[in-house]
KOLPAPA-390529 format. One record per residue: z, y, x of N, C-alpha, C in turn; residue in three letters. Coordinates in steps of 0.05 Angstrom, whole numbers, plus 5000, padded with zeros to 4 digits. Atoms other than C-alpha are relative to their C-alpha. Layout:
residues N
ZYXZYXZYXAla...
This chain:
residues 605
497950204996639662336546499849794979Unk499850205007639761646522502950064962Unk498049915018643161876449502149734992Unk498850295012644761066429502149885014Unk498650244973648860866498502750074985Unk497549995005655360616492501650245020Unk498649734986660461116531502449865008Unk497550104980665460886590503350064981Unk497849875014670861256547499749924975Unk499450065028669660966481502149834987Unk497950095025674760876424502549955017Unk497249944993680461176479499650284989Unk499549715014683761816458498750205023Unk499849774983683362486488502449915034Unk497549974981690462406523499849665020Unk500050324986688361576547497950225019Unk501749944974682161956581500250195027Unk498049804981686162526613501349845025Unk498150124980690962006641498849935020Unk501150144973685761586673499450165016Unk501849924967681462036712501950175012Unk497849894983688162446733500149915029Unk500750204973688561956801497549995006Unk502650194995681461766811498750275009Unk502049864994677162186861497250084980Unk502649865017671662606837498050115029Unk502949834980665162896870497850074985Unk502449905020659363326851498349965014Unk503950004985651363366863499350164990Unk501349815009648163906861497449944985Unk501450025009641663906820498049815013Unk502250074993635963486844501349815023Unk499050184970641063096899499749774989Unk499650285009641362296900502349944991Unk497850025004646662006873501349605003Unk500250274989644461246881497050005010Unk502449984992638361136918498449604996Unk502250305010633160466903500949875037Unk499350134966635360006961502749965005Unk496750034990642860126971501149774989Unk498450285009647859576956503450215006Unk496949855000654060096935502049744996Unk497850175008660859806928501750184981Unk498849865011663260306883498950114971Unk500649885027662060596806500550255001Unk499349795006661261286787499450004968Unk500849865029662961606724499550284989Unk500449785017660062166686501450174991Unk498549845013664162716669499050204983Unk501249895009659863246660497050105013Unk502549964985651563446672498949794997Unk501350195004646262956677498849895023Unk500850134972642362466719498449844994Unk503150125011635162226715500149685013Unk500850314981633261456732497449915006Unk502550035000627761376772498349755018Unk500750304990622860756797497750055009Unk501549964993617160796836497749844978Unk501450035020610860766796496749905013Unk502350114987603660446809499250105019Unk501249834982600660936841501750145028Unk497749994989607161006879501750404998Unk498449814998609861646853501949944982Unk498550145011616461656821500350054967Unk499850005034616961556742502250044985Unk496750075011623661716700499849794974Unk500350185022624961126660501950024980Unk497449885014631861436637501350165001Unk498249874985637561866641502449934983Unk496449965016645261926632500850205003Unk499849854999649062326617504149995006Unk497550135004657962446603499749634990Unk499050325010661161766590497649675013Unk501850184993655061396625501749875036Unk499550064964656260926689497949985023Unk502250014973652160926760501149815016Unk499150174980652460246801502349924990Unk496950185011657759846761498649775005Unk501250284995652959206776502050025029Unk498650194970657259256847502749984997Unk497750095001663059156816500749674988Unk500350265010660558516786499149855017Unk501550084990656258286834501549795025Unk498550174977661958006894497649985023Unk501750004977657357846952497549904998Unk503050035009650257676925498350255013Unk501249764989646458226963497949984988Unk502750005024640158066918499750134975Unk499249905024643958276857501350134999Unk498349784999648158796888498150235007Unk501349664997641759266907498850024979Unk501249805025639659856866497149934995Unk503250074993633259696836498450324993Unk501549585010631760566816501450145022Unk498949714986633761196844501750144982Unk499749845022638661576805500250355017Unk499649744985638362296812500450224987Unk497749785029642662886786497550324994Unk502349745010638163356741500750234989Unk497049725000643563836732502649995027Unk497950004976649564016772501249814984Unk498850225016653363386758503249965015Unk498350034981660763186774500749684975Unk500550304998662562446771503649885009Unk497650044983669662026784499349805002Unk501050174989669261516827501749725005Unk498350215006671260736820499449775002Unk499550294986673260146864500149754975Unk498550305020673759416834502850004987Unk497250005004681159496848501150254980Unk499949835011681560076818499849984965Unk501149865038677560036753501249694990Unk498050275011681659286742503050064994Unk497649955003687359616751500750224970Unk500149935017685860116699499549834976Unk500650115025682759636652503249724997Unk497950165011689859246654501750174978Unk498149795016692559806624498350134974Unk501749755026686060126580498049664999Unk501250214998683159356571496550104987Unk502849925011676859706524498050065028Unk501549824988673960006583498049725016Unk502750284994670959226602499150014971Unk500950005015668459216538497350164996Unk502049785002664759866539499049895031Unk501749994979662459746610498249704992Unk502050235007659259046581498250144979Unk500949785014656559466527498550275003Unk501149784981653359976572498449765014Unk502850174990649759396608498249924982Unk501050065009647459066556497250164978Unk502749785016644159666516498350115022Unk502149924975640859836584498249735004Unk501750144998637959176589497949914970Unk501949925021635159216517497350275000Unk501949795004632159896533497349955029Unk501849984982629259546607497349804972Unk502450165014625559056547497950194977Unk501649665011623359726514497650045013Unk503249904988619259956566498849845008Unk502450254999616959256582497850014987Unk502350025027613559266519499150224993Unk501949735002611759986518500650054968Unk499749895029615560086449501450194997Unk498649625006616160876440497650034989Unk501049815023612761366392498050165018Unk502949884996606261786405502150295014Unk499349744999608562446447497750215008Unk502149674998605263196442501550175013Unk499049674982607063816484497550174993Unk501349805017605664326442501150295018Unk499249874986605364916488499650244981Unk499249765015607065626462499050245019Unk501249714989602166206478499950144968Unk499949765006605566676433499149924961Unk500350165027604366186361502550064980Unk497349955024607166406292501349804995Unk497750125002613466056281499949624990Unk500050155032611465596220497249755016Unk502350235000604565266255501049665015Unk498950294977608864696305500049934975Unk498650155020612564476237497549954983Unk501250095021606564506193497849795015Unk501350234991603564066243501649675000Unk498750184998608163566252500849914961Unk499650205029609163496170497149914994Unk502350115004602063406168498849675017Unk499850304994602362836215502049824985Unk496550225026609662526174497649904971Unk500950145023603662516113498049905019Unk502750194994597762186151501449815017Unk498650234985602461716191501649844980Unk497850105014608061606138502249905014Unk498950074978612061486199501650235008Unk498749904992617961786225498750265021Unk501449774980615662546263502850164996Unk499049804990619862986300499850205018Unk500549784976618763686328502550165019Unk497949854989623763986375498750275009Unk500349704987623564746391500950065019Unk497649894985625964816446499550305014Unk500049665006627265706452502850055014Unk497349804987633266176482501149994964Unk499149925026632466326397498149894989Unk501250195019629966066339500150204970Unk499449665014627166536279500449884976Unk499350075032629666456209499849664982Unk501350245020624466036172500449705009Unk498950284988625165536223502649834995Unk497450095005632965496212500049864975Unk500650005028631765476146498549734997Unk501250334999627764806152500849735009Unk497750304989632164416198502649944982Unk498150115007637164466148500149864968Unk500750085030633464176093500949744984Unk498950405003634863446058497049915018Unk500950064979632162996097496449844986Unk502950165014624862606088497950205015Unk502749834989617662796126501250105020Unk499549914975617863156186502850055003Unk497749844999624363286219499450265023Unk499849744982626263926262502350045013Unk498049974971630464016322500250195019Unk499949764982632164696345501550055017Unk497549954975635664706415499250265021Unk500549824977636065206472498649785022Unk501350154980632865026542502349915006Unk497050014979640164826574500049644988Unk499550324993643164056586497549825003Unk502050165008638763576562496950014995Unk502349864999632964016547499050205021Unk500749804974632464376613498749985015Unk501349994985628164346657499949705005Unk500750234996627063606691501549844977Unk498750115018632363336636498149934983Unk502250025029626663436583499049724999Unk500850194997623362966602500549674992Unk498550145013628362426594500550024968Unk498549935025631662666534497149924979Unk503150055017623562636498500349755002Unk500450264993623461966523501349774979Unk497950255023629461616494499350144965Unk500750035029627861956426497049924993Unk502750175012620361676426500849754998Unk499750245019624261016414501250064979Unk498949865018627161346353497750114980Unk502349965013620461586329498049955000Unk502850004981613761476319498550155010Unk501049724998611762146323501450175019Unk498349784994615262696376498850195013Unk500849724996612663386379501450125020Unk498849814987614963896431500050215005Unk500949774999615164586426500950105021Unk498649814987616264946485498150155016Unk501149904994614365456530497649825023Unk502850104982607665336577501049945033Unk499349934979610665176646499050055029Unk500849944978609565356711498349915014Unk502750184986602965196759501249835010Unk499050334979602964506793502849844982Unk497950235015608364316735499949824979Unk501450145019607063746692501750134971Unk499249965021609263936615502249814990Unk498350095018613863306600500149715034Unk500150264969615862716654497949774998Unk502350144992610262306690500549754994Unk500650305009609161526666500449984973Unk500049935026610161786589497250104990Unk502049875016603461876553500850184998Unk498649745014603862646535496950054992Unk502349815007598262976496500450335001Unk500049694995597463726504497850134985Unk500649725010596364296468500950254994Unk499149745009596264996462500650134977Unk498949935031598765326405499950315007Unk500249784993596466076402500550234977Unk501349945029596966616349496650225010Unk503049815000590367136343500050175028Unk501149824985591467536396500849885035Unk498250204987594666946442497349965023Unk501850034992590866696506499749674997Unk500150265006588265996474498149935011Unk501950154982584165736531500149785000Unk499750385000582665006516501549895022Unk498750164985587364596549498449755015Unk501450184991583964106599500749714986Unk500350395019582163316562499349875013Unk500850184991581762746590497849854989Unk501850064992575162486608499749744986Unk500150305015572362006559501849904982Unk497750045014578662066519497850124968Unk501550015030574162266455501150224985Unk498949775006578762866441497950315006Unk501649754992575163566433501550214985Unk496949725015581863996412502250055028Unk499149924985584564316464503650205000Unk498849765015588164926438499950044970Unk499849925041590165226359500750325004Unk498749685016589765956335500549994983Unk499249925030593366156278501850344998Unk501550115030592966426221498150195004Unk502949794997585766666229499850024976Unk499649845036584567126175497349964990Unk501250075010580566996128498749644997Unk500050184999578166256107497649865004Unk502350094974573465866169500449724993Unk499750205005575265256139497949814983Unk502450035013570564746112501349694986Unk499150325009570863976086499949885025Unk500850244973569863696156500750335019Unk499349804970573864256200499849885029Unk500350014971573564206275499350155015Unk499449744971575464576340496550075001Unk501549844987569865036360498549865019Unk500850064965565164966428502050025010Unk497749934983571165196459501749825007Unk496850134999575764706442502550154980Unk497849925018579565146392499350044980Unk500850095030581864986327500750184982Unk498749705012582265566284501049994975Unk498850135032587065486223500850274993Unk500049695022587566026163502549854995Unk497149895010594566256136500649814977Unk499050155026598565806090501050154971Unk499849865033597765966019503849894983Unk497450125016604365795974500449694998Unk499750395003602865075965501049855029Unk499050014972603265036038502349975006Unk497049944993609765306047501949774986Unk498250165011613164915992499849685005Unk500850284999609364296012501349935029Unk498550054986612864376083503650044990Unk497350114998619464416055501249734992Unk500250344996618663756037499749775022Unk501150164979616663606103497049835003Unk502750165003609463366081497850095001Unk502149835011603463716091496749804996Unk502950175015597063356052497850105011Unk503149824990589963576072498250094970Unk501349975025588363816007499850384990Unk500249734997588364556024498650205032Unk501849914978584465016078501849975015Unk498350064981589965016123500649685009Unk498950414985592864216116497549995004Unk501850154981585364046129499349965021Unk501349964960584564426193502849895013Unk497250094985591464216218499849574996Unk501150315005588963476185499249915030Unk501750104974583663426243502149925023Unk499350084967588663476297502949874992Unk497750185004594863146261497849725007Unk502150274991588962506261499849935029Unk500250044975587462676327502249935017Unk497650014983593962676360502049794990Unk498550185008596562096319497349715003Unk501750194997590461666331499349814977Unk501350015016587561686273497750064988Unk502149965016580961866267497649964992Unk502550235016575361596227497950125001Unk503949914992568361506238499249824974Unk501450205026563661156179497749965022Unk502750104987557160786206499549864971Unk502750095022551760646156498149825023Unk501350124987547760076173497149994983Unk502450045005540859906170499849754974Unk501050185024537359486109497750044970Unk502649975022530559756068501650104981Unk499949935022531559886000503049984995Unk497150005000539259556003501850245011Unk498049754988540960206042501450194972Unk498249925026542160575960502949895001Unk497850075006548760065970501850235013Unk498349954985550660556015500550354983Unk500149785017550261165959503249914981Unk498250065015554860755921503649975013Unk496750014983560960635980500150255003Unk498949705004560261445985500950094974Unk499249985019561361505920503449844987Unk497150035004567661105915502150135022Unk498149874972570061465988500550354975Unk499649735010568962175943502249964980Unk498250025023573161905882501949915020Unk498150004988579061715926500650195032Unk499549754988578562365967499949915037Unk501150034975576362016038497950165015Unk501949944987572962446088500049915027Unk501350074975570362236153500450215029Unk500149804976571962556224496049985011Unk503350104984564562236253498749784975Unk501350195020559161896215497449955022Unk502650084986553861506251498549794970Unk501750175021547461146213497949855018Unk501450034990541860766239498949804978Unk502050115012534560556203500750354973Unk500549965027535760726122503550125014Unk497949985001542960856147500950265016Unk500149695004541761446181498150174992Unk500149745021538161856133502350004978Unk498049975010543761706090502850155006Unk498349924981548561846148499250334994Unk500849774997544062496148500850174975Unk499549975030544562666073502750115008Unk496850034992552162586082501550325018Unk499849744989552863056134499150305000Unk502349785003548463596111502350104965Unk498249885018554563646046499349904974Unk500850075033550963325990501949804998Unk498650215004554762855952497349694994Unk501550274999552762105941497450084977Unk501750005027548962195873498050305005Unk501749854980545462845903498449825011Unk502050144976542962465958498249774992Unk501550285010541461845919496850134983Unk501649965007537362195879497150185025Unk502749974974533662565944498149755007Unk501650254986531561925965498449864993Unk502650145025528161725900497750215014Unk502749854997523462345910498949925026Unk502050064976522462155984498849734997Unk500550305000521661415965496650044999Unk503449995012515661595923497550105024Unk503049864987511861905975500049905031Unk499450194978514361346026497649805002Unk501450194998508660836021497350125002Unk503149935008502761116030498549935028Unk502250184981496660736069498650255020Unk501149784984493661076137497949825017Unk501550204978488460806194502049895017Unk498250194979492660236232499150035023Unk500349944977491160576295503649975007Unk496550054993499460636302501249854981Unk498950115019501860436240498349844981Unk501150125023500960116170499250224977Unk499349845027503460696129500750275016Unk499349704992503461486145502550084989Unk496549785006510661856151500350204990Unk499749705004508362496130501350094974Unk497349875014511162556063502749925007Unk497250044997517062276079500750155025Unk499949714989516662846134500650294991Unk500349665022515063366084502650084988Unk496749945017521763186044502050005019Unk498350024982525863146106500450365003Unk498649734998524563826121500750214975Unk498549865025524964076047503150084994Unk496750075006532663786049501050155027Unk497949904978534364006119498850215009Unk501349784990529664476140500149985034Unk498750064975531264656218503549895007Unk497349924988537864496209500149785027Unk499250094982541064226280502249854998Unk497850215001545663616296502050334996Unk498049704996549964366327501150094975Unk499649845018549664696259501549814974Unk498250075025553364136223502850025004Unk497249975001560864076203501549755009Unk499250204996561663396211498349915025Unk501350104977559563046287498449704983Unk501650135012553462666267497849805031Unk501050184975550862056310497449814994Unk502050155010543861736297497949895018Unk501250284971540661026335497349984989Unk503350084999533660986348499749835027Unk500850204972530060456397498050215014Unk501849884982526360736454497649805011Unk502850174994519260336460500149925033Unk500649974964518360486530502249825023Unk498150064992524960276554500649784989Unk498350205008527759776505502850074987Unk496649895005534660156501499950144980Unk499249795027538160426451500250315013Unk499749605004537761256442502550074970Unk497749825026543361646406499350345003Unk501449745001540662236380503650184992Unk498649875010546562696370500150415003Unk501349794997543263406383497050074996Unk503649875002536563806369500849974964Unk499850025042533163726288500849844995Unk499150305017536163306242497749864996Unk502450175009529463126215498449865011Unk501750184978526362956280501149715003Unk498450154997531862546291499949754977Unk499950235028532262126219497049904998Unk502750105006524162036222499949805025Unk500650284977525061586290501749874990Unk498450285007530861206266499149864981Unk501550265022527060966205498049875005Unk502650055006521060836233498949735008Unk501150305008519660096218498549985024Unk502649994990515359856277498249815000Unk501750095015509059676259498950174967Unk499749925029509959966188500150415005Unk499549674994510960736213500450005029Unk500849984974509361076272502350105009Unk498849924984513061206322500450235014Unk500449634994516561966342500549975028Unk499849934969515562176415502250185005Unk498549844994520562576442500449985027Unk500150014968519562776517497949755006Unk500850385001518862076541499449854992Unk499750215010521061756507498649884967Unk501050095027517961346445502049854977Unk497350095015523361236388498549884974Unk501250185016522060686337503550024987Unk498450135017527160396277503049925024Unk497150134990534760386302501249775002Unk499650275009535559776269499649835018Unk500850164984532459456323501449905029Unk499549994979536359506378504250034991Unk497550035011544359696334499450124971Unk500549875023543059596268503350124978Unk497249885021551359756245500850155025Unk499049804977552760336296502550044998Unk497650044990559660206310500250115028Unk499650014975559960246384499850365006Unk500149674992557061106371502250074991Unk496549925010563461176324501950005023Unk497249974984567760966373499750255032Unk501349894983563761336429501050254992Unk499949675013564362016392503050054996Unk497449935012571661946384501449894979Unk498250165038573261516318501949755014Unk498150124995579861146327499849804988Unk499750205023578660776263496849964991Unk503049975005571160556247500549814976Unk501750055025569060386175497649954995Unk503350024991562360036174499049934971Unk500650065024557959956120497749705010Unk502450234990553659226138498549864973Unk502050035025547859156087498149635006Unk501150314985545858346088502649835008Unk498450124988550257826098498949765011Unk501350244981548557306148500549734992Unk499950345019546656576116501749805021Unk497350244989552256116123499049854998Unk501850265007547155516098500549965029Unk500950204981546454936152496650065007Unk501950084983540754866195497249924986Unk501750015017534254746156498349755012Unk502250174977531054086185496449994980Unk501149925022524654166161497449765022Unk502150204983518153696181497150215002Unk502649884990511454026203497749884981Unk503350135020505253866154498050254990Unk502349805013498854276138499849924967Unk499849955027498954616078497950204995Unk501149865014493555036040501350154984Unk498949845021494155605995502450094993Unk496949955016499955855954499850325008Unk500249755002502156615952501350065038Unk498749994965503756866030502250344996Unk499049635005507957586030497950185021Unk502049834996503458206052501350065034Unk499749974968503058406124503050284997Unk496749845002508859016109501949794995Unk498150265009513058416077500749865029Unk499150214967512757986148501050235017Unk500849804978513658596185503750084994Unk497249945009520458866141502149724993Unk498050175001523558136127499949925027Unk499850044965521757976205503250165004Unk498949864989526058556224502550024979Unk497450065009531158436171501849815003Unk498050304997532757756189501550035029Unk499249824969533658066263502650164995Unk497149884998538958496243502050004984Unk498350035010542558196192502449725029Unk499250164978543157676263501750195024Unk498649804994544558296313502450154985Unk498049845023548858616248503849905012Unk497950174999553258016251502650025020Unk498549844982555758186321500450225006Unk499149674988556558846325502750114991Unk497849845007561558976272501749855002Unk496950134994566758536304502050195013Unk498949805004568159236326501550164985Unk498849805025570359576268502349854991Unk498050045016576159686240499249904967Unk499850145034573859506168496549924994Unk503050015008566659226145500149974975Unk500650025028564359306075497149894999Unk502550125000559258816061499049994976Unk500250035023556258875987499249775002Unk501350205008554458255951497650084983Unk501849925021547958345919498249714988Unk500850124999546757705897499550044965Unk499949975018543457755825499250324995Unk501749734991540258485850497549865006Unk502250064996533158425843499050175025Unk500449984968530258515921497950284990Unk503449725002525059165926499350025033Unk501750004969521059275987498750254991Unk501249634991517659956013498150054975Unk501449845020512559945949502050004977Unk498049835023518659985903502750145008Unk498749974997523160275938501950234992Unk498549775016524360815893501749904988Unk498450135026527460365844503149935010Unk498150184987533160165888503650094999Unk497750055015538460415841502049844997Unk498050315010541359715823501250015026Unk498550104977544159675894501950195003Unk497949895003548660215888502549904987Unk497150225006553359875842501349835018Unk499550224980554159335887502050135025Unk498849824984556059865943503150054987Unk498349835006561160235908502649714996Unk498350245006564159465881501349965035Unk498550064971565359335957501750085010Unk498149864986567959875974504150054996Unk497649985024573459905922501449695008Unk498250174986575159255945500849915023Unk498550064969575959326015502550245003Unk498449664998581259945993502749915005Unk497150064977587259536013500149955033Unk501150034977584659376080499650225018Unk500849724990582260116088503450154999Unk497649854997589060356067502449875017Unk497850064979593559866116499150185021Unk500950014970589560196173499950374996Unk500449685002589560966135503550104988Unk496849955008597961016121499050294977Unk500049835025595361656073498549904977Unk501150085031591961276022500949824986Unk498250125010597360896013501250124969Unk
C-alpha cells in the first residue's frame, strides 16, 4: 500500500468519521473481483474502509501490470465526480481490483457535497489524494524506484537476508531495506529491527494485508520509491507463480542453509549474472580474495565470525572478512556493481600497469573480472594467478631477459620460447577454470581477422598469442585458428569486461593519442641519417595503430587511467627489462583518477 497517500478521512476525528459513513451505502468484493474496470465512465466514488485493491494497466506485451494499490482511507473514481460530462476525462484509464476481501462506501456528487458542507476538509483531502497520485503517475514515467531482490527461503539461517542487505547499505551507501515476511520471526532478527537507525533497515511482518499474497507486490513497489535498495524475504511460491508483481524489475535468489535444496535459480540470458542461489554457513572457510558462485551457480558463504555480527548491528557489512567478501560478490551483483579492470596493450609501457595495481592493493580494490590484451594480458594473467603488483613486476624482469632473442625469419624475427619457458614456470598448467577471479584475454585471429577471447583452456597458451607482436613473434595455432598480438584488433578490452559481466569497467590505456595538428610536410629525397631497426618499425607501426584504435574503445569505460610518461625514457623489446621507470607513472594515475573511481564505487568513499 501506497504508505505516503493522503487519506479521505484525514484530520476528522473518530466520532466526524462514524457520523459520515452512518447514511452512506456500503458494498464488498470479494478477493480478486473488479471494482472499476479500464473503460468505464462511473458516476460514483468509492471509499475504502477496510482491505485492499491493486491498480492495474495493460502492459506492452499486453498483460496486465500493477502500477499501485490502495488501501483504508484511499478513493476509487472520484475523477467522476469532477469530470461533469466530458466522457474523455470521465473514463477509467486502469483496472482496479480488490486483492483482499474489501468493503467500500459509496458516493454520489450530491452526496459527497453535501457532506463536504458539513466536513469541508474532505475536498481538501480528495485534492490531495489526486494530486499525490499524479506525482506518483510521474514516478513511473521516469522509472524512479530502487533496485528489487526476492530473496527466496529454502530453509536459510536467519541472520544471512540481513547480512546481505547490510552488505549492500556499505557498497551502495544508499538507503537498503529487507522485509521478512514469516507467520514468525526468530529472536536475533527482532533484535535488529529494533536497533538505532543507520545501514540496512529491517521489516518484520506476517504474510496478511499488505504483504499477502497479490498485495506484495504492490506494497514492494511503493516502498522501492522510498529506497534504493529493497530486499524480500519470503517463502519460494508456488509453480506458474511469479515471486513479486510483473512490470517491476525483480532479481531472484535462493537463499539456502547446508542441507537446503539450493538449485540455482534460472538467469536471464545475457544478463552477465552467474549467482543463482546462496548456502550458508558452509563450514569451514571456501573463501578466497576473488569469491564466486560455483559451476552451479551457488554461492557458498562461511559462518560469521564476531566482527560480523557486531558489524551488522550497525547495519554495515564491509568485505573485509571471509563472509562480507562472499556476500560482497552478490551485494555488487545485485546492486549493480561490479567491476571488471582491462589492461591495455603498450610494449615496455605495459610496467605502468604494475604500478595502477599497486595503488588498487594500497586502497584495498579488488576486481570482480579482469581482462588484458598484448603486454596487458600477461599482466592481466599475473593478476589473476594472486601475485601482487611488485611480485609480478619483478616476474616480468626475468621473462624480459629472455624475451629478445634472434631466430630464422621463417615466421618471425625473434623466438618465444623463453618467454614460453617462464610462462609455464609461473603458471604451470594452470586453467582459465582453476582461477578465482573470471579472467578474459584478446588475441587476433590471422585467418579470420576477428577478434578471439580466450577465456578457457591454459593460461600460458593463452598469454603467448596475445603478445605475439606480428612479425616480431610467431604466431600460436590453436585448432584453426592462428592467434597473433591482441593489440591488433582491441587493444583496451573494455567491451570483454562488460561481456563477462562488469557493471563498472576501469581501463588502464597505455599511450595517449597526439593532440598536435596535422603535420604538412613536403616530399624531398633524402640520404642517410640513423633509420630505426626492422623490430622498431614493426613495434612503433603497431603502437601508433592502437594508441588510434585505443582512443575509441575506451569511450566505454566507466573510468580510463591514462599515465603520463612524458620525461620516461622509451625502451623497446631489447631493453625491456629495464622498464621500471614506467611504473611510477602508473601508480601517479591511478591515485589521481581515485575521485572519479570513487563517485562510481560509493565504498571508497
Amino acid at each position: 500500500m501506497d504508505i505516503s497517500a493522503p487519506s479521505f478521512f484525514q484530520s476528522l476525528s473518530r466520532e466526524e468519521v462514524t457520523e459520515m459513513l452512518g447514511p452512506l451505502v456500503r458494498r464488498t468484493f470479494e478477493a480478486g473481483s473488479v471494482v472499476l474496470a479500464e473503460g468505464d465512465s462511473p458516476n460514483e466514488m468509492h471509499v475504502i474502509i477496510s482491505g485492499l485493491c491493486g491498480v492495474f494497466v495493460t502492459g506492452p506485451a499486453g498483460s496486465e501490470v500493477q502500477i499501485g494499490q490502495y488501501g483504508p482511507g484511499a478513493t476509487v473514481g472520484e475523477m467522476a465526480l469532477f469530470a461533469g460530462q466530458a466522457e474523455s476525462i470521465n473514463v477509467a484509464a486502469a483496472t482496479v481490483r480488490a486483492l483482499t476481501a474489501l468493503e467500500a462506501v459509496v458516493l454520489d456528487a450530491p452526496s459527497t457535497y453535501a457532506i463536504a458542507a458539513i466536513h469541508p476538509q474532505i475536498l481538501h483531502n480528495i485534492g490531495a489524494i489526486l494530486s499525490h497520485r499524479l506525482t506518483r503517475s510521474y514516478k513511473h514515467a521516469l522509472a524512479e524506484h530502487g533496485r528489487v531482490s526476492a530473496l527466496l527461503d529454502y530453509g536459510t539461517p536467519p541472520l544471512v537476508a540481513y547480512a546481505l542487505a547490510a552488505s549492500i547499505a556499505w557498497h551502495t551507501r544508499g538507503s537498503t531495506l529487507l522485509v521478512v515476511v514469516a507467520d514468525s520471526h526468530p529472536s536475533d532478527l527482532e533484535a535488529l529491527e529494533t536497533r538505532a537507525t543507520g545501514g540496512a533497515r529491517l521489516m518484520l511482518v506476517p504474510p496478511t494485508g499488505e504483504f499477502a499474497g497479490p498485495a506484495l507486490g504492490g506494497t514492494i513497489e511503493e516502498l522501492s520509491h522510498h529506497y534504493k535498495n529493497v530486499l524480500v524475504l519470503m517463502k519460494p511460491p508456488g509453480d506458474g507463480e511469479a515471486p513479486m508483481v510483473a512490470g517491476l524489475p525483480v532479481q531472484t535468489v535462493r537463499l539456502a542453509g547446508l542441507n537446503g535444496a539450493a538449485g540455482a535459480a534460472d538467469r536471464p540470458a545475457g544478463s552477465g549474472r552467474n549467482c543463482g542461489a546462496v548456502r550458508a554457513w558452509t563450514v569451514g572457510d571456501r573463501s578466497t580474495r576473488w569469491p564466486r558462485p560455483d559451476a552451479d551457480g551457488v554461492l557458498h558463504v562461511p559462518a560469521l565470525n564476531p566482527s560480523d555480527e557486531a558489524a551488522l548491528r550497525e547495519g554495515l557489512l564491509p568485505s573485509t572478512t571471509s563472509a562480507g567478501r562472499v556476500l560482497g560478490w552478490l551485494a555488487r551483483d545485485l546492486a549493480g556493481l561490479k567491476v571488471g579492470l582491462s589492461l591495455g596493450a603498450g610494449s615496455a609501457r605495459g610496467y605502468a600497469h604494475y604500478g595502477v595495481l599497486r595503488y588498487f592493493e594500497r586502497i584495498g580494490l579488488d576486481f570482480d573480472y579482469v581482462t588484458g590484451s598484448s603486454i596487458g594480458a600477461i599482466i592481466a594473467s599475473t593478476y589473476a594467478l594472486g601475485q601482487s603488483a611488485d611480485e609480478a613486476a619483478r616476474v616480468m624482469e626475468e621473462t624480459s631477459v629472455r624475451a629478445f632473442k634472434l631466430t630464422l625469419p621463417l615466421h618471425s624475427l625473434l623466438s618465444n620460447a623463453g618467454i614460453a619457458a617462464n610462462f609455464r614456470d609461473v603458471s604451470g598448467d594452470t586453467r582459465f577454470e582453476d582461477l578465482d577471479v573470471p579472467l578474459g584475454l584478446v588475441a587476433a585471429d590471422l585467418s579470420t581477422g576477428r577478434e578471439v577471447v580466450l577465456k578457457r583452456g591454459l593460461l600460458r597458451v593463452a598469454a603467448l598469442a596475445s603478445m605475439a607482436i606480428p612479425g616480431v613473434y610467431p604466431p600460436v595455432r590453436i585448432g584453426e585458428h592462428v592467434l597473433v598480438d591482441g593489440g591488433v584488433v582491441n587493444p583496451v578490452p573494455i567491451s570483454v569486461a562488460c561481456s563477462m559481466g562488469a557493471d563498472v569497467v576501469i581501463a588502464v590505456k597505455l599511450g595517449r593519442a597526439a593532440r598536435e595538428s596535422l603535420t604538412d610536410l613536403e616530399a624531398v629525397e633524402q640520404k642517410g641519417g640513423k633509420r630505426p631497426s626492422l623490430v622498431q618499425n614493426i613495434t612503433k607501426s603497431l603502437d601508433a595503430m592502437q594508441r588510434r584504435i585505443g582512443s575509441a574503445a575506451v569511450v566505454a569505460a566507466t573510468v580510463v587511467i591514462e599515465p603520463s610518461f612524458s620525461g620516461t625514457p622509451s625502451a623497446g623489446l631489447q631493453s625491456f627489462a629495464k622498464g621500471r621507470p614506467f611504473i611510477a607513472p602508473g601508480e601517479a594515475a591511478a591515485e589521481a583518477a581515485l575521485p572519479q573511481i570513487a563517485a562510481t564505487l560509493p565504498w571508497l568513499r
